[in-house]
C-alpha positions, 0 to 999 in steps of 0.5 A, spaced: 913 523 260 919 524 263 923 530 262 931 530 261 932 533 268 929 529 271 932 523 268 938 526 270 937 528 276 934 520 277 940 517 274 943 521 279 939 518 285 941 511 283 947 511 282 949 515 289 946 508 292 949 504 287 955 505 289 953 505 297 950 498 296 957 497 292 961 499 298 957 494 303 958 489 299 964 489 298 965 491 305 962 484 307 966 480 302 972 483 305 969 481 313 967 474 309 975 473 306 979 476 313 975 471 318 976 465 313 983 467 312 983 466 320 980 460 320 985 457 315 
């Protein structure tokens, strides 16, 4: 059974690497939108 702290302390955990996963992909989106802007 999980306790409320460690429901915390995992929504903590996982939205620490959401919000990394968010920022490469954006990152990637970003490199993706230059170089067709080059292209064109």
């Amino acid at each position: 059974m999980l306790t409320r702290d460690s429901l915390i302390r995992e929504y903590r955990a996982r939205s620490g690497t959401f919000s990394a996963l968010l920022l490469v992909y954006a990152l990637i989106i970003g490199t993706m939108v230059a170089t067709a802007s080059f292209i064109v």
